[in-house]
C-alpha positions as CSV (number, residue, x, y, z in Angstrom):
1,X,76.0,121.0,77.5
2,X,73.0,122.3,75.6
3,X,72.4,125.1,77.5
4,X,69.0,124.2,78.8
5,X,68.6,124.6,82.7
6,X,68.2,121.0,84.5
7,X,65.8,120.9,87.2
8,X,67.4,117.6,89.0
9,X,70.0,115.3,88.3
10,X,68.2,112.1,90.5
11,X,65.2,112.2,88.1
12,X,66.1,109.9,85.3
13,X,63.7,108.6,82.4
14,X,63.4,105.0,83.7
15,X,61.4,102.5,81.0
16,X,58.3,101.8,83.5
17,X,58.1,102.9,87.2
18,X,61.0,100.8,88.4
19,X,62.5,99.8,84.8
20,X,66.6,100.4,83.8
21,X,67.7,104.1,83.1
22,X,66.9,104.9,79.1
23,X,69.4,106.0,76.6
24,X,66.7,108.6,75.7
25,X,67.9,110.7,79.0
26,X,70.5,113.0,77.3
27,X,71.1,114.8,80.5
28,X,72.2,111.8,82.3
29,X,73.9,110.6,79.4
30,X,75.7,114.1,78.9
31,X,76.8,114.3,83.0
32,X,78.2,110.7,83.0
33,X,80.0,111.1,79.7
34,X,82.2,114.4,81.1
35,X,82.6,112.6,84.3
36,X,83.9,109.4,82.8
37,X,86.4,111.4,80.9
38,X,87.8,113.1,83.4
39,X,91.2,112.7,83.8
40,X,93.5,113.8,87.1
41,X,97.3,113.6,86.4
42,X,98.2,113.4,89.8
43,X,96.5,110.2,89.9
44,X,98.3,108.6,87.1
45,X,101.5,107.5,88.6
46,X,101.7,104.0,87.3
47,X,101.1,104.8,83.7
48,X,104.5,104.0,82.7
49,X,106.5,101.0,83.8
50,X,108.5,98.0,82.7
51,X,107.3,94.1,82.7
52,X,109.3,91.3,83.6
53,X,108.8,87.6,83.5
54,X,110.6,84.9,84.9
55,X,110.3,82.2,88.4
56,X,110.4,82.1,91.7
57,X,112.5,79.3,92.8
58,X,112.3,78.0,96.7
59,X,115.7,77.6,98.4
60,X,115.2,77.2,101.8
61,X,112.2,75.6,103.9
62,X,111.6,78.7,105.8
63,X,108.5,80.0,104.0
64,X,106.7,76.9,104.7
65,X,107.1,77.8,108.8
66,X,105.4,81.1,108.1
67,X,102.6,80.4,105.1
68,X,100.7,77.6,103.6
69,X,101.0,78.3,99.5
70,X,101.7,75.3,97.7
71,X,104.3,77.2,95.8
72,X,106.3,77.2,99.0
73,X,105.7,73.6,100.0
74,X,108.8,72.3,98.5
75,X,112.8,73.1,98.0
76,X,113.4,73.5,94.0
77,X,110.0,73.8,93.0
78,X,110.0,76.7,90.5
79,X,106.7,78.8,90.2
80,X,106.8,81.2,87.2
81,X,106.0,84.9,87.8
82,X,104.7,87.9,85.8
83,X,106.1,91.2,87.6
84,X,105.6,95.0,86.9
85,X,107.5,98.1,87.9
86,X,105.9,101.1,87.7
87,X,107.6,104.9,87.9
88,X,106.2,107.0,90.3
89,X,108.2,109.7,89.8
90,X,107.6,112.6,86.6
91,X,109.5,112.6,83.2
92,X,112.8,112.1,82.3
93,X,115.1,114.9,84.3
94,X,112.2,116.2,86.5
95,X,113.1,116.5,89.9
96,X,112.5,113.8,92.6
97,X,110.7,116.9,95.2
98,X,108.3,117.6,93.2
99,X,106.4,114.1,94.5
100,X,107.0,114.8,97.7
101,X,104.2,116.5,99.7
């Protein structure tokens, strides 16, 4: 970002021939920082959402045929639960083709 040609990226100030990376190498530090803050907003489709807590209660013994989790092992037992839904659509009034490839 200061203008200054950089010869390689791969060659990093090290402290001592096989020592950690140095905060002294501004170049690296300057790369990583604009590649950290990149941002893609096709790739943020979970960023809003709703939470809901509550339980799963087992009514049947059919799970237990199928799985081993203890939280299936008996009829009535009640396992509480933490659940997110997330939108993967756009804002508000935007159109549901415009997620579609």
């Amino acid at each position: 970002a200061n203008g200054c040609p950089v010869h390689s990226l791969t060659a990093s100030m090290t402290a001592g021939r096989h020592g950690p990376i140095v905060l002294q190498d501004h170049t690296l530090l300057d790369h990583l920082s604009h590649f950290d803050r990149e941002r893609i907003p096709e790739r943020v489709v979970h960023a809003k959402g709703a939470g809901a807590f509550g339980y799963f209660e087992v009514t049947t013994n059919n799970g237990a045929k199928y799985c081993k989790s203890k939280f299936l092992s008996q009829i009535g037992k009640r396992t509480p639960i933490a659940t997110r839904f997330s939108t993967v659509g756009g804002e508000s009034g935007s159109a549901d083709t415009v997620r579609d490839p």
